[in-house]
C-alpha positions in Angstrom: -24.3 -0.2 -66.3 -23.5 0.1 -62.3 -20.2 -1.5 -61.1 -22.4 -3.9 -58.9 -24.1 -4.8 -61.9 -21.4 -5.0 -64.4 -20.8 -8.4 -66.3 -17.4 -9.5 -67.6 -16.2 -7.8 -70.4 -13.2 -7.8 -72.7 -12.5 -4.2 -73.8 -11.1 -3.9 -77.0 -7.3 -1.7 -76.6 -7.1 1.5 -78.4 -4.6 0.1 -80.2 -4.2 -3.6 -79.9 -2.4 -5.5 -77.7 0.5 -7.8 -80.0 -0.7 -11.8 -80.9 2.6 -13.0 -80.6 4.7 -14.6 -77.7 7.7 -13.8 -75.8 9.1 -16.9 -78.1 11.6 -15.6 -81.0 10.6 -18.4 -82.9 7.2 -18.8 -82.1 5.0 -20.7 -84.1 2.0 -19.5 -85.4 -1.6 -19.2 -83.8 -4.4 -20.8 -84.7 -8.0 -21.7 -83.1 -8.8 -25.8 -83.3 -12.9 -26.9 -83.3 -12.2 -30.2 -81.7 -16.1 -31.2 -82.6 -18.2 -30.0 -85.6 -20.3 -28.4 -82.6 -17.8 -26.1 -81.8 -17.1 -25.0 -85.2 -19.5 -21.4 -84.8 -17.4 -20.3 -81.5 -14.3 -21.3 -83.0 -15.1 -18.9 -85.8 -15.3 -16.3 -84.0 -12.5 -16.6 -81.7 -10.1 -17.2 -84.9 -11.5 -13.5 -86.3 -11.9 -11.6 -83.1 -7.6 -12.4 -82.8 -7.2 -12.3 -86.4 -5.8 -16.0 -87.0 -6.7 -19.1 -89.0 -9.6 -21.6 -87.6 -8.4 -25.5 -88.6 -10.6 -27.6 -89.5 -11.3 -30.5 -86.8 -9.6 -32.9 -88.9 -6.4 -31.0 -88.4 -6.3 -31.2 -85.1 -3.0 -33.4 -84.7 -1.2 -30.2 -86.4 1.9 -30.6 -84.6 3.8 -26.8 -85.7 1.1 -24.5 -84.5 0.0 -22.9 -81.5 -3.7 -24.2 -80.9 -6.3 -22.7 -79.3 -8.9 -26.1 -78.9 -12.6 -25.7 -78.3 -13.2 -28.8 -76.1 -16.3 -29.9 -74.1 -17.0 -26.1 -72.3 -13.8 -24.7 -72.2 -11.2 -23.2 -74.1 -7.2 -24.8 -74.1 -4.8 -24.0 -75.7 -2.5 -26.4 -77.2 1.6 -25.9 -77.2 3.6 -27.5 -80.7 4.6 -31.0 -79.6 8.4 -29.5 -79.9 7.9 -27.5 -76.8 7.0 -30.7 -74.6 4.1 -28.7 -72.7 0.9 -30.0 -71.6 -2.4 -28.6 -72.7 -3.7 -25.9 -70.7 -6.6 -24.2 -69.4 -7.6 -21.7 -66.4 -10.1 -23.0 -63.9 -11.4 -21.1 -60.8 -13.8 -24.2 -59.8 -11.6 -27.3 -59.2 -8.8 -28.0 -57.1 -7.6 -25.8 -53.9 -7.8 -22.4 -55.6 -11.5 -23.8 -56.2 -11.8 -24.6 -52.3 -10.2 -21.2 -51.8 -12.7 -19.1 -53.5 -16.0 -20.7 -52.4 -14.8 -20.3 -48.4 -14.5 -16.1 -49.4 -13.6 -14.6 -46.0 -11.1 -17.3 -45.0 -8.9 -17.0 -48.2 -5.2 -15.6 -48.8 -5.4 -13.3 -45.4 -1.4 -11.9 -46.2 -3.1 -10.8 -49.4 -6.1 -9.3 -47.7 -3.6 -7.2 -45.7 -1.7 -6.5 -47.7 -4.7 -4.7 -49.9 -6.4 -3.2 -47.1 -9.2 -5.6 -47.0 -10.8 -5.5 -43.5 -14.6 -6.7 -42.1 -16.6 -5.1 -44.6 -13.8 -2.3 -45.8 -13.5 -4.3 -49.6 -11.8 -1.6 -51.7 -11.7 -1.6 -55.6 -8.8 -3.5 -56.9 -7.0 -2.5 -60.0 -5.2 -5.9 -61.3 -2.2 -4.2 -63.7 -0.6 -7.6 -64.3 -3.3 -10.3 -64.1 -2.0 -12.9 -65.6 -3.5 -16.4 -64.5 -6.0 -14.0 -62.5 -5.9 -16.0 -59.1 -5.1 -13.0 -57.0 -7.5 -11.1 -58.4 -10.4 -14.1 -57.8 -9.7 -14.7 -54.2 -9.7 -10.4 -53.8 -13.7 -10.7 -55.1 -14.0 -13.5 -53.1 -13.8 -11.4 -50.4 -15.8 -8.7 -51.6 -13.9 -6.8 -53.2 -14.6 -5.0 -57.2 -11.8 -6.4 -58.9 -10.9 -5.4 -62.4 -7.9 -7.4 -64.2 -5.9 -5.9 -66.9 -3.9 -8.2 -69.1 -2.1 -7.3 -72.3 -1.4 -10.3 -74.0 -4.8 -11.6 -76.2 -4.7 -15.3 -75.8 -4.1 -15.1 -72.2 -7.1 -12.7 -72.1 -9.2 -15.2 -73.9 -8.5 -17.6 -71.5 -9.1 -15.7 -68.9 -12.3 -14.7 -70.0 -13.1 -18.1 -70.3 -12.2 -19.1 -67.2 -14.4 -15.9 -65.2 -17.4 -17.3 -67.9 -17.6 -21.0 -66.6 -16.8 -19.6 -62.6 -20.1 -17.0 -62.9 -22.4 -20.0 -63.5 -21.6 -21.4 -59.9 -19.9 -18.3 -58.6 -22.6 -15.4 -58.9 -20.3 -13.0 -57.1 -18.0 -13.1 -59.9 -20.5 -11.5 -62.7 -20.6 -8.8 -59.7 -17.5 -8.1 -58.5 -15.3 -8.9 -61.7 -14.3 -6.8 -64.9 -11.7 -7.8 -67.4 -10.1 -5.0 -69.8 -7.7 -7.0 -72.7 -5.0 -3.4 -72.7 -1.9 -2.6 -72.3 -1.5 -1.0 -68.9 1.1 1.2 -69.9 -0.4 2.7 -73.6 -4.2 2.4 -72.5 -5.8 5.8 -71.2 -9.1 4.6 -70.4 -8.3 2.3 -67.5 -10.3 3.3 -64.2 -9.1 5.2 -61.6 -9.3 2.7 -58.2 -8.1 2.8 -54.8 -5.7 0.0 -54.6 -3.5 -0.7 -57.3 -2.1 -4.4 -57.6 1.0 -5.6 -59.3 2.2 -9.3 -59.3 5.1 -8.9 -62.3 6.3 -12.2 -63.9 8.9 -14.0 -62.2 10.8 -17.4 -62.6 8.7 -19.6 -60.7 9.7 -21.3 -57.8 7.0 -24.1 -56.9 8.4 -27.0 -56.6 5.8 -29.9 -58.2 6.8 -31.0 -61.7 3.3 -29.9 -63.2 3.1 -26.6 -61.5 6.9 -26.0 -64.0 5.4 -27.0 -66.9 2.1 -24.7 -66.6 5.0 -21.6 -65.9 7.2 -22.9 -68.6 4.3 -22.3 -71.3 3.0 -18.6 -69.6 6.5 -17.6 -69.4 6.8 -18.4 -73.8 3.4 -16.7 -73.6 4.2 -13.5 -72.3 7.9 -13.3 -71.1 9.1 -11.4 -67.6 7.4 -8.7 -67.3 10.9 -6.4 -68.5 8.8 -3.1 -68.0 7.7 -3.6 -64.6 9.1 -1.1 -63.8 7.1 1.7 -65.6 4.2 0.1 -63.8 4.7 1.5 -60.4 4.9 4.4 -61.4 1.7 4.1 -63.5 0.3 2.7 -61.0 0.8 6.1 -59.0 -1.8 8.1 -61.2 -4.7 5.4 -61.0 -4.2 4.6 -57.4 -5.6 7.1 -54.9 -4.7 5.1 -51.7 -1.8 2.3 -52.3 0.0 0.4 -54.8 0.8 -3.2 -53.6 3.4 -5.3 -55.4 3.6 -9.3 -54.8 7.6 -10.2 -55.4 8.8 -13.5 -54.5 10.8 -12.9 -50.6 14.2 -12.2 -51.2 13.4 -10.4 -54.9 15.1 -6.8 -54.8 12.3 -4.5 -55.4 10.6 -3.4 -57.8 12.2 -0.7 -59.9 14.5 -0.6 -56.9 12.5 1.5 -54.8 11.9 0.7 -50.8 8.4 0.4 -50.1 7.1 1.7 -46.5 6.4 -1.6 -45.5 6.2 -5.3 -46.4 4.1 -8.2 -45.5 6.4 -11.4 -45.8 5.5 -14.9 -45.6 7.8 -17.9 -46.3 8.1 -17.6 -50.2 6.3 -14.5 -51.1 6.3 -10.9 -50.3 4.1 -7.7 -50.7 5.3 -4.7 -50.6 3.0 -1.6 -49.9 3.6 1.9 -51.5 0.8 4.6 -50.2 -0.4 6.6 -52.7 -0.2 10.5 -51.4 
């Protein structure tokens, strides 16, 4: 299938990616029909990651980590020890929402940053993609974007999410691919021309509910504490620059200078040329 024609997919790793969280005492995973509708999808999420599916009647379970099939979308649901609301990704609502649908207007220090120019839209490599904002507002813009994330249930979310944005987004069944890998194990990721790399850090927005949605990624899947080893394999599947989002004062990454930085108040990309 062409690139311009490619639908979302979630590539299984050659050797898969690890269930569990960052959490030492993690509780276990489990996928939650909320209705007797949802039941069939539920199934198959619980065996495609290998976990239990609950019955609907056993969905006040209050010791496990929930995946919940609710209405169109997938949440997942923290124990009530950890004091976390539920929580979904969504690319329609909100400002990331606005963001996306205005395409040429959206993140501009990004869009800089990644060489992004009139109609020069160069193929993004997403290493880290986490929530997979970044990597939406780069195929906003034009750009073929393909987001690698390592841990599973972030993965399912994510594909989720880019599921429910293609049906009033038709640029994203275009423009976005999503590989469930390891970055640093996987030998079949594409070879692009800008590598991106956004490694988790402690967040610093400053609204109570923007916390709590960090509080449960960073239990998810920790601080990144190989970042590191992803510049530099970044180097072989880059073949014009590596960019690296760090928050502004953050040292940087792997303590290497880059040859230049875009800075704005809070956050700061760093651009290492590929040569």
């Amino acid at each position: 299938m062409s690139r311009t024609s490619r639908l979302i997919s979630v590539l299984a790793a050659p050797t898969s990616p690890s269930l569990s969280t960052s959490d030492p005492q993690a509780p276990a995973v489990a996928v939650l029909p909320v209705t007797a509708a949802a039941a069939a999808r539920a199934e198959a999420i619980a065996e495609r990651l290998g976990v239990a599916c609950l019955d609907p009647e056993q969905a006040d379970a209050p010791d496990e980590l929930l995946l919940v099939r609710v209405d169109n979308r997938i949440e997942l649901r923290p124990p009530c020890s950890w004091g976390l609301p539920d929580f979904h990704i969504d690319y329609l609502s909100g400002a990331l929402g606005h963001r996306l649908r205005q395409g040429v207007h959206a993140a501009p220090m990004l869009a800089r940053a990644c060489g992004v120019r009139g109609r020069s839209c160069p193929h993004i490599l997403d290493l880290t993609a986490g929530l997979g904002r970044d990597g939406m507002l780069l195929a906003s813009l034009g750009c073929q974007v393909t987001l690698v994330e390592r841990q599973p249930l972030v993965g399912l979310l994510l594909e989720d999410a880019l599921l429910r944005a293609a049906q009033a987004l038709p640029w994203v069944r275009e423009r976005v691919e999503l590989i469930v890998t390891d970055a640093l194990e996987s030998s079949d990721l594409p070879v692009c021309e800008v590598a991106y790399l956004d490694p988790m850090f402690p967040a610093r927005d400053k609204t109570a509910q923007v916390k709590k949605e960090m509080q449960l990624f960073h239990r998810l899947v920790g601080r990144d504490s190989d970042s590191d080893r992803l510049l530099e394999r970044a180097r072989g599947l880059a073949h014009q620059r590596i960019v690296v989002k760090r928050p502004r004062k953050a040292p940087f990454l792997a303590n290497r200078p880059p040859s230049g930085s875009i800075t704005g108040k809070t956050t700061r990309y760093d651009i290492y040329p590929v040569t």
